[in-house]
Every structure is written in structure tokens, then in C-alpha cells.
KEVEX-204702 format. One record per residue (C-alpha): x, y, z; residue in three letters; residue number from 1. Coordinates in nm, 3 decimals, decimal comma. Layout:
% residues N
X; Y; Z; ALA; NUM
...
***
This chain:
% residues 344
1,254; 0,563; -1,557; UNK; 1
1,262; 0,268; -1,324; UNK; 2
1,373; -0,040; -1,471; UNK; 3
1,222; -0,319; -1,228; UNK; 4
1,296; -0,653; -1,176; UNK; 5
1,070; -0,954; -1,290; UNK; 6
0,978; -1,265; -1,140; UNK; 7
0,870; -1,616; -1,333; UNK; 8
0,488; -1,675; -1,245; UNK; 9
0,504; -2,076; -1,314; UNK; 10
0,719; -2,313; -1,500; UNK; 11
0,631; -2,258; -1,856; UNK; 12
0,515; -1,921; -1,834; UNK; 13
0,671; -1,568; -1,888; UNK; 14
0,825; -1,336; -1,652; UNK; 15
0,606; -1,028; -1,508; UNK; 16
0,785; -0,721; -1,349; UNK; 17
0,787; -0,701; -0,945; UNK; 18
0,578; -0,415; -0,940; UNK; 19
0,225; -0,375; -1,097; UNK; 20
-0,052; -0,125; -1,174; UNK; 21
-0,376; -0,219; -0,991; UNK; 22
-0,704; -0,067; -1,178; UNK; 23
-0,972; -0,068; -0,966; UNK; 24
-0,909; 0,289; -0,861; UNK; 25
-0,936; 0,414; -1,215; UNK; 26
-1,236; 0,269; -1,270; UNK; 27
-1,403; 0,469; -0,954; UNK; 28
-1,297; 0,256; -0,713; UNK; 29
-1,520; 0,526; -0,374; UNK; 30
-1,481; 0,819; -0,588; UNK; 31
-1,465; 0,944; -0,922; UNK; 32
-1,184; 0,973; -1,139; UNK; 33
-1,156; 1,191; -1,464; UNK; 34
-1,118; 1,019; -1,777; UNK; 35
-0,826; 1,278; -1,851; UNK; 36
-0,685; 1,198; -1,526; UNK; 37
-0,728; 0,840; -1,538; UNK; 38
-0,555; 0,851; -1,921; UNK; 39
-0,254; 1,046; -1,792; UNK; 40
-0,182; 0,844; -1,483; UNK; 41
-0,175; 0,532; -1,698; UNK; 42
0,048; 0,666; -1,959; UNK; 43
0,285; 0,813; -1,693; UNK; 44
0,329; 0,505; -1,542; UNK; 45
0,439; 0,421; -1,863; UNK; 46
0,693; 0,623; -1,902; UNK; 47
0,824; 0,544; -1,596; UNK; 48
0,889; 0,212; -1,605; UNK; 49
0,580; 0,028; -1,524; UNK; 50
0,501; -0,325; -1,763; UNK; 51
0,226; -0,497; -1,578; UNK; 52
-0,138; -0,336; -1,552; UNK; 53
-0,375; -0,569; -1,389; UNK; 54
-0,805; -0,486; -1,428; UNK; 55
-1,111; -0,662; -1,388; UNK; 56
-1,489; -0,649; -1,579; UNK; 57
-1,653; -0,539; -1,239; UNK; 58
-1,399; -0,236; -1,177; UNK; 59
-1,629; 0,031; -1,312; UNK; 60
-1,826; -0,268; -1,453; UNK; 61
-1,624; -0,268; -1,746; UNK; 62
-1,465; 0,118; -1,734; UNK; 63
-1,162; 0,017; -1,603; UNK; 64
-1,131; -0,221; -1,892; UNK; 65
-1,180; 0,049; -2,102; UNK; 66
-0,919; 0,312; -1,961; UNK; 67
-0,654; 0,054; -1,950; UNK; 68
-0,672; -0,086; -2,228; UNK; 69
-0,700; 0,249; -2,441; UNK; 70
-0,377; 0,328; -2,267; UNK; 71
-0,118; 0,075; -2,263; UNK; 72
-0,269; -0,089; -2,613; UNK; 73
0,010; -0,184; -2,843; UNK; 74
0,259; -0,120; -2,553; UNK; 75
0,548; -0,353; -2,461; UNK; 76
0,363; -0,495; -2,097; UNK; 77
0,171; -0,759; -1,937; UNK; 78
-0,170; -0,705; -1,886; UNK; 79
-0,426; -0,957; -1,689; UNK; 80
-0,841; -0,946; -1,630; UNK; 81
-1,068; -1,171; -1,492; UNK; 82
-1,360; -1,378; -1,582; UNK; 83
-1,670; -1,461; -1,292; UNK; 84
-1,874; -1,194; -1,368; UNK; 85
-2,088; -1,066; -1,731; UNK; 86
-2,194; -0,746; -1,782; UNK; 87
-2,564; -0,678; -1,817; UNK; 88
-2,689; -0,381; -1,983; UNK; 89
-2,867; -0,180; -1,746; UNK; 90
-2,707; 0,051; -1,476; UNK; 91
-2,740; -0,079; -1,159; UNK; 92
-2,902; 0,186; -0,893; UNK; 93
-2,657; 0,105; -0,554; UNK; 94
-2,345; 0,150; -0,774; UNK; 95
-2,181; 0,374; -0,576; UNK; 96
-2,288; 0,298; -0,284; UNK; 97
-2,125; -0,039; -0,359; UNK; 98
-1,791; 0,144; -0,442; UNK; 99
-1,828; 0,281; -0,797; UNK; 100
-1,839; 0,615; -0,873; UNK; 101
-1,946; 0,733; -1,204; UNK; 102
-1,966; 0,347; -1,336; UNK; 103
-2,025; 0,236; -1,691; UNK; 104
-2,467; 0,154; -1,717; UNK; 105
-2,382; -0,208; -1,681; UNK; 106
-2,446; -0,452; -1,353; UNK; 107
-2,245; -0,787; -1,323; UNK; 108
-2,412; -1,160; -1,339; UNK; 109
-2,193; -1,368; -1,200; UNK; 110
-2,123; -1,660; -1,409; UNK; 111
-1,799; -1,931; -1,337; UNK; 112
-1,965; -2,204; -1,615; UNK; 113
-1,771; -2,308; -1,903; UNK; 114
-1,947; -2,065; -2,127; UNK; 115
-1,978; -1,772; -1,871; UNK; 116
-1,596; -1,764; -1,857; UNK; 117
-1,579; -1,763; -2,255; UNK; 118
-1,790; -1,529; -2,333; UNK; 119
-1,656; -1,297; -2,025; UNK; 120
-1,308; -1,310; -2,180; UNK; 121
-1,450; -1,247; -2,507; UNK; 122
-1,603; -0,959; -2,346; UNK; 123
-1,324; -0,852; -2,202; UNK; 124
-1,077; -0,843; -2,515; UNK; 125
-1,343; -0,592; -2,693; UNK; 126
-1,337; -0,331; -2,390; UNK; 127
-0,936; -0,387; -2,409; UNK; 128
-0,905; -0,406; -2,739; UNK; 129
-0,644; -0,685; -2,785; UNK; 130
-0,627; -1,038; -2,918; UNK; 131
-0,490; -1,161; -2,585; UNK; 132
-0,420; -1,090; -2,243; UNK; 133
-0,070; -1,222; -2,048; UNK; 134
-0,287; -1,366; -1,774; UNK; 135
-0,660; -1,444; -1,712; UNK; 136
-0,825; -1,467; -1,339; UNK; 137
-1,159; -1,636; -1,172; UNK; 138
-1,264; -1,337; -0,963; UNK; 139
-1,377; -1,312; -0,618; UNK; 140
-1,432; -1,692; -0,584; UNK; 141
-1,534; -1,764; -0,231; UNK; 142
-1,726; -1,719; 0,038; UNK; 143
-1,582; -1,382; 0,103; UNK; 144
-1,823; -1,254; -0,171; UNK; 145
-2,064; -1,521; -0,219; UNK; 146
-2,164; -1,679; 0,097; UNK; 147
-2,396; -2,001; 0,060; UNK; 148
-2,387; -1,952; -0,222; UNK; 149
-2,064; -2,031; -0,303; UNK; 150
-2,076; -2,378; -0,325; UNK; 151
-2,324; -2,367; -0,670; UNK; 152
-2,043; -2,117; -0,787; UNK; 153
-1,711; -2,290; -0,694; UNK; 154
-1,909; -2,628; -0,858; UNK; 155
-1,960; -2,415; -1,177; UNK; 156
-1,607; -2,340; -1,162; UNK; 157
-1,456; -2,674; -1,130; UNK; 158
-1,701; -2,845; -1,359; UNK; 159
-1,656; -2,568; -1,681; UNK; 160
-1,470; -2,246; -1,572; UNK; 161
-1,151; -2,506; -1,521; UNK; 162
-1,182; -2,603; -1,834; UNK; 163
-1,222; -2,274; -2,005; UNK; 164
-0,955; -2,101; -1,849; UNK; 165
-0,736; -2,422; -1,958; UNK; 166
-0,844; -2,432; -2,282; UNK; 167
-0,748; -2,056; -2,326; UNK; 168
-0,413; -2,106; -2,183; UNK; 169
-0,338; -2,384; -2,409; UNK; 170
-0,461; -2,198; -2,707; UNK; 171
-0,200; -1,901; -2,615; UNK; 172
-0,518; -1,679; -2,600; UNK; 173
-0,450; -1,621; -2,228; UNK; 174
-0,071; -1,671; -2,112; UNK; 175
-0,149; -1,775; -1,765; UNK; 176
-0,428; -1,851; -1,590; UNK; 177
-0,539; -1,837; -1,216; UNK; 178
-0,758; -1,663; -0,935; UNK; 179
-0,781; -1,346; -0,820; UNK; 180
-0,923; -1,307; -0,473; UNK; 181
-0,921; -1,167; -0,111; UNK; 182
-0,902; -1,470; 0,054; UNK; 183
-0,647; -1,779; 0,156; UNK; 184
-0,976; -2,010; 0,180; UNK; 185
-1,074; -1,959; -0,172; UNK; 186
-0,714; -2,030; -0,282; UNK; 187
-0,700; -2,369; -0,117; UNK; 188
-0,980; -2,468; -0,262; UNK; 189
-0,894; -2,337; -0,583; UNK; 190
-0,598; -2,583; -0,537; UNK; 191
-0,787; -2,892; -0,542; UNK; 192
-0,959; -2,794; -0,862; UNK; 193
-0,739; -2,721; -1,123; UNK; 194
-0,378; -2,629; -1,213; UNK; 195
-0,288; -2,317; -1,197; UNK; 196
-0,015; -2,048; -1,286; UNK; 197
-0,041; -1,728; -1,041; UNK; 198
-0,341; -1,629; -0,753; UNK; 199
-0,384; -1,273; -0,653; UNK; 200
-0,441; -1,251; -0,320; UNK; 201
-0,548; -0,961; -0,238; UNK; 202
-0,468; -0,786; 0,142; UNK; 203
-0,380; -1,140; 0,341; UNK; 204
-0,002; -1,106; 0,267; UNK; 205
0,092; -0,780; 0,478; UNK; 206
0,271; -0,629; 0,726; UNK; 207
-0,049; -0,660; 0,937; UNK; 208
-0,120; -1,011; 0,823; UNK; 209
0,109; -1,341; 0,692; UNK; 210
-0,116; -1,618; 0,791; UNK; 211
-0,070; -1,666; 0,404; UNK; 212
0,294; -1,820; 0,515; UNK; 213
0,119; -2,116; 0,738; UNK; 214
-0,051; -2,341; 0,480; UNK; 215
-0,139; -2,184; 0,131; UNK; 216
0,197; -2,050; 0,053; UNK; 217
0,368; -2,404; 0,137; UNK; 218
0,102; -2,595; -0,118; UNK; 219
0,178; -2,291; -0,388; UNK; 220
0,532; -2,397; -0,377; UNK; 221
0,434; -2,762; -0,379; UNK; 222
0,214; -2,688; -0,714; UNK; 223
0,445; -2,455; -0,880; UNK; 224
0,171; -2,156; -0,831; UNK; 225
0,334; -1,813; -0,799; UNK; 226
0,143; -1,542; -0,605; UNK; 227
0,086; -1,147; -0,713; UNK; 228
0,002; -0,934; -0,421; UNK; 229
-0,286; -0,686; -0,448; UNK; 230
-0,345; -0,456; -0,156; UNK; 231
-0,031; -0,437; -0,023; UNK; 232
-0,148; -0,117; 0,201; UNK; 233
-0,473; -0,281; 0,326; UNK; 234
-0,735; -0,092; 0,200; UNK; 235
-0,548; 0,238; 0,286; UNK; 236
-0,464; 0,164; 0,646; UNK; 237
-0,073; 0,141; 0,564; UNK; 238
-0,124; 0,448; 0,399; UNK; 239
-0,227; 0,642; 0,717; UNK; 240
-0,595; 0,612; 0,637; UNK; 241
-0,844; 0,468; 0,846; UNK; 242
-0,981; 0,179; 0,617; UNK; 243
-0,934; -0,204; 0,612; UNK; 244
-1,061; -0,449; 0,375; UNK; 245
-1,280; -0,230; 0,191; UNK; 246
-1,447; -0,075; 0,557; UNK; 247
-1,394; 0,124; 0,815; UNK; 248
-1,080; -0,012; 1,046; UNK; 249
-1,081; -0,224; 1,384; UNK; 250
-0,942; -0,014; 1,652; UNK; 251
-0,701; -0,317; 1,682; UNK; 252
-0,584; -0,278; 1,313; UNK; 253
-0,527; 0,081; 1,405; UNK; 254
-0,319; 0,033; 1,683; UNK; 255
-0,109; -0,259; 1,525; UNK; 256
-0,055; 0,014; 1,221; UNK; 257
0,038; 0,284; 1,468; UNK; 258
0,322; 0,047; 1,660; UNK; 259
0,424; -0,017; 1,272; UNK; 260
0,460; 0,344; 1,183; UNK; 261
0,625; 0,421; 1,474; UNK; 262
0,929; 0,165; 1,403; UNK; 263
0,916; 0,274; 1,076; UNK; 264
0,994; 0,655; 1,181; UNK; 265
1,221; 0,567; 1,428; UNK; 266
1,459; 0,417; 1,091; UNK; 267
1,351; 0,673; 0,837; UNK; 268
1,183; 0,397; 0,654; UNK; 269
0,804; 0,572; 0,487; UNK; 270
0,534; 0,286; 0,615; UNK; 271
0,368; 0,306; 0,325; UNK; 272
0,794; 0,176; 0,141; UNK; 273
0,768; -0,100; 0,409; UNK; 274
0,419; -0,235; 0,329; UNK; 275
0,504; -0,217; -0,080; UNK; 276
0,829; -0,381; -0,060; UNK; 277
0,780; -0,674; 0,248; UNK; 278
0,583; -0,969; 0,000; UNK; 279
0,854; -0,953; -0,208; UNK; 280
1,073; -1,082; 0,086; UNK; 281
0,914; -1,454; -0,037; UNK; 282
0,985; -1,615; -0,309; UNK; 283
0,658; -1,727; -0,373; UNK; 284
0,572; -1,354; -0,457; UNK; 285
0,640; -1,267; -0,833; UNK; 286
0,481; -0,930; -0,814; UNK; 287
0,308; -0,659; -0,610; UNK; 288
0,041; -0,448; -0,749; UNK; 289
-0,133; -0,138; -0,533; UNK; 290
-0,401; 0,038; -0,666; UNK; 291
-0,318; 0,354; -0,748; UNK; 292
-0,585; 0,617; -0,862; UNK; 293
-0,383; 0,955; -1,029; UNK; 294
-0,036; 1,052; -1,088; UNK; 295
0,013; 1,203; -0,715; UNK; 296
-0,053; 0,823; -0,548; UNK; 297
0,146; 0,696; -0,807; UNK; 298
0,437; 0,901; -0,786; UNK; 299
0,471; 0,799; -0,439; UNK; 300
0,377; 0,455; -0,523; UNK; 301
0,717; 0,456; -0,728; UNK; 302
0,931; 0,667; -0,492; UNK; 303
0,794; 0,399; -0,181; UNK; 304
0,966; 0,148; -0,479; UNK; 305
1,306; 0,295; -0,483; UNK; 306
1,357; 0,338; -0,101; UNK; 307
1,664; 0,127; 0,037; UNK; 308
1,514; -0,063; 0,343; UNK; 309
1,793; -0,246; 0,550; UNK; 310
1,760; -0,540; 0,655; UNK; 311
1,792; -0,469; 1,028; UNK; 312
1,494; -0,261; 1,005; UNK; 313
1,322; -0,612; 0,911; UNK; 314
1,466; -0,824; 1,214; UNK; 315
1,313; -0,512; 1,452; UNK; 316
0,945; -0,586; 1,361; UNK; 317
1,044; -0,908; 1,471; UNK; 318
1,198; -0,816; 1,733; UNK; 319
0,889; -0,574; 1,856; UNK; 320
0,642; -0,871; 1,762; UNK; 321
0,498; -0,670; 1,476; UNK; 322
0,627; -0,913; 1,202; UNK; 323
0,599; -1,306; 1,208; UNK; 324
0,940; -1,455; 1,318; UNK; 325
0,905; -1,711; 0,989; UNK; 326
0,850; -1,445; 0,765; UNK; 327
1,115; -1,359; 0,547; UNK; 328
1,255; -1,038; 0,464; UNK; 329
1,329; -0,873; 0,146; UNK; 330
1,717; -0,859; 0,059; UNK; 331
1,821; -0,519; -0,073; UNK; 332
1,575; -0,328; -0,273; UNK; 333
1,314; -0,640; -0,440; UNK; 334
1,202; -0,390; -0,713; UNK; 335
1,567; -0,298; -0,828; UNK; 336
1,804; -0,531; -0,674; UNK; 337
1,975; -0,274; -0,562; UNK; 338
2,221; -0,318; -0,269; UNK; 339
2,467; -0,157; -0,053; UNK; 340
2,816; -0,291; 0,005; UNK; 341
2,757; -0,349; 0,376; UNK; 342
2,436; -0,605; 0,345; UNK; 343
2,630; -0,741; 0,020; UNK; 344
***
């Protein structure tokens, strides 16, 4: 069992482990996934070590929920969900074409009002079954997902969601509070509305992009907001598949992952152990959490974990312009602390 290291989201709040258990893919996330197989993956991850299982009401519209919570209830871990979105009854008809295989008969309102947060999070604790979660996100704020209309829903949020979510916190109902979203945009704005604990931002903090580093990661610090990576591989590009945020890759992308996997091979380093273990190089970065949809992707998620990556293998990407000069590198192993004699 891997025993990893945690990280302190905020001042104030608890420690969550370095490395987390994304749930999207066991809610369907472009294909199906067998409630047996989705059960045993969770539990196994269990028993190997793993303490933090992030989900969301829209993965699955609401069968992720379900899954994880069934699993890892009464367990000794973190858990976190996310308010933004309600759950109608009534299956909606492009569900998987929109990414959802085999999805509960539910379609999501989106609601960030004082009351559509509550009652989401009330929601939420009935599919999970618990009193509580550790930490509690607005999802998919921004214009990433909502366009023009955005600026009715980021109003909602800063005029009642804030609230909520703070009341929540303060009542011990939620342990942490924050957003959860694909973009560094949303999380500056975010910033100017309300005090937060943790973002997830999803795919901007990789080895194919750190523009996270220029601006939002500098005001995180400033505010005392931690950040949890989600989508450390990009979609599955880092992976050696051919997607990037959620579609089909830019030849670019592909080429800038084929210069990376090249480096990579030439210092027996797996890409796929790079791209999981390069956030936690900052210290803004309390945890990283892939997605990971059966017990084959993540028993290579946790083997990636435990590879030693030296830290001259860092200052080559530099060196080959494939990693920003500023950005820094992990020290040792960031999951297990582990270390050889020579790096110290």
C-alpha cells in the first residue's frame, strides 16, 4: 500500500493526500463503465493507499455520486463535490453524445444562487450518503462552459452561491470550500468574489501548459488559496492518446507531446510519471487527481506515482524548451518523499 504524502489546502483547513481519485470516468465519462467494475476500482484504490476521491453531480448526472460514495462511505478519506448544477428528473436525449455513457435519467439546471447551491449540496449528501463532505466546489464557472451567459451566472454566484458555500464552511458541513474549473480566467475572477480554500484547475497546469505560473498562481499565494490539479494528462494526450481538452488534439499539441515523450524515453522516465508528478513541483499544488476509469488505468496511475524522476531530467525540458524556465521542479518523489542520497 502506498502511504502518500499530504499537503495543507489553506490556513485553517485540513491536510489532503498528494494524490487523488478523479470520478468522472466512473460515472461514464465517453464510455461505459460496469457498476461491478466501477465498485472494485474504487475499493482497490482503497486498499492501496488512496484518501482523497473527488466527484461532481453532473458526472453521470449524479452516478458518479452514487458509486463513490457507496464505496469509500464510512472510510478514513477526504471526499469533495460540487454545487452549480441540479438534477432534473428526466433523461436528457444527447447524453452521450455530450460524454456520458449509460447516465443516471437526470439532466442538470444550472443554478449558482444562494438556494441552488443549498439545495445542490443537499442533493449531493443523499447520492453520497454522508453528513458532510471535506470540501465543496462551484463547478464549471466561466465562460469556458457558459459563454454570455456567464455573466448572469458568475452574478448569481457572487451575490448567493458566496454566501452559501461560506455559510457551509462555517457550519463544518463542508470543510473547505472553492471552485472547480478548466480555466485560469474563471479563477481570477473567482478571486475577487469571495474567499476561498482550494480551486481545481483542471488541464492548465501541465507539462504542455504553465501559464497558470504567470498571474493566478502568484494571487493564490497572495490569498492563501491552495490549488488541486485535475487532468494532469490533458485529456489523454500525455497518455499517448490523441485527445486534448475534452476533443480531438491540435497537430501542435501532438507534436509538443511527441518532443516530450521522446526526452522522456531517452531517461527511462514513463511520460505519463512525468505529467502526474510535475504540479507537485509548486508549492501552491496540494494535490493531483487524474481520472482514472478501472483498476488497469489505475494501477498504472499508482505505479506512474512511485517512479523516481531525477531532477536533471527536469532541467532537460528546460533545456530543450519543452518546460517553462520559471517552473519549478519536483524534488525527489512529491507523492512519497522519497529520495536518493545523491539529490539529498
Amino acid at each position: 500500500m502506498t502511504k502518500f504524502l499530504a499537503r495543507p489546502l489553506a490556513q485553517n483547513t485540513p491536510e489532503i493526500p498528494t494524490f487523488g481519485f478523479g470520478g468522472a470516468p466512473v460515472g461514464g465519462l465517453f464510455k461505459p463503465v460496469a457498476e461491478s467494475e466501477a465498485r472494485e476500482t474504487l475499493e482497490a484504490a482503497l486498499a492501496q493507499g488512496v484518501r482523497y476521491f473527488d466527484t461532481a453531480p453532473f458526472y453521470g448526472f449524479g452516478l458518479s455520486e452514487h458509486r463513490v460514495g457507496n464505496a469509500v462511505r464510512g472510510q478514513n478519506c477526504a471526499v469533495s463535490t460540487k454545487v452549480g448544477r441540479l438534477l432534473a428528473p428526466g433523461a436528457r436525449a444527447d447524453a452521450e453524445t455530450a460524454g456520458w455513457h449509460e447516465a443516471l435519467p437526470f439532466h442538470p439546471v444550472y443554478d449558482y444562487g444562494y438556494d441552488g447551491v443549498m439545495r445542490s449540496f443537499e442533493d449531493s449528501l443523499q447520492r453520497l450518503g454522508m453528513e458532510r463532505v471535506d470540501i465543496l466546489f462551484a463547478h464549471d464557472i466561466g465562460t469556458m462552459t457558459h459563454g454570455a451567459e456567464n455573466t448572469k451566472h458568475m452574478r448569481d454566484l457572487a451575490t448567493g452561491g458566496v454566501r452559501a458555500l461560506a455559510e457551509l464552511r462555517a457550519s463544518g458541513r463542508a470543510g473547505a470550500i472553492g471552485i472547480g474549473v478548466n480555466e485560469i480566467a474563471a479563477c481570477l475572477d473567482a478571486l475577487e468574489i469571495g474567499e476561498w480554500d482550494a480551486f481545481i484547475l483542471a488541464g492548465r497546469y501541465t507539462l504542455l501548459e504553465q501559464d497558470a505560473l504567470e498571474e493566478l498562481f502568484p494571487r493564490c499565494a497572495a490569498r492563501g488559496v491552495s490549488v488541486i490539479v485535475g487532468g494532469p494528462f490533458n485529456s489523454g494526450v500525455l497518455v499517448g492518446g490523441d485527445t486534448w481538452n475534452y476533443t480531438a488534439a491540435p497537430a501542435g499539441v501532438i507534436e509538443r507531446a511527441r518532443r516530450l515523450d521522446e526526452v522522456c524515453r531517452g531517461w527511462g522516465v514513463p511520460l505519463p510519471a512525468a505529467a502526474l508528478q510535475f504540479p507537485l513541483g509548486h508549492e501552491r499544488v496540494a494535490s493531483v487527481i487524474p481520472g482514472l476509469r478501472d483498476r488497469r488505468e489505475l494501477s498504472e496511475a499508482l505505479k506512474w506515482s512511485e517512479h523516481f524522476i531525477p531532477a536533471a531530467f527536469w532541467d532537460s525540458l528546460k533545456e530543450e524548451g519543452l518546460l517553462r524556465a520559471d517552473a519549478p521542479a519536483p524534488a525527489g518523489n512529491p507523492f512519497t518523499g522519497e529520495a536518493r542520497e545523491d539529490e539529498g
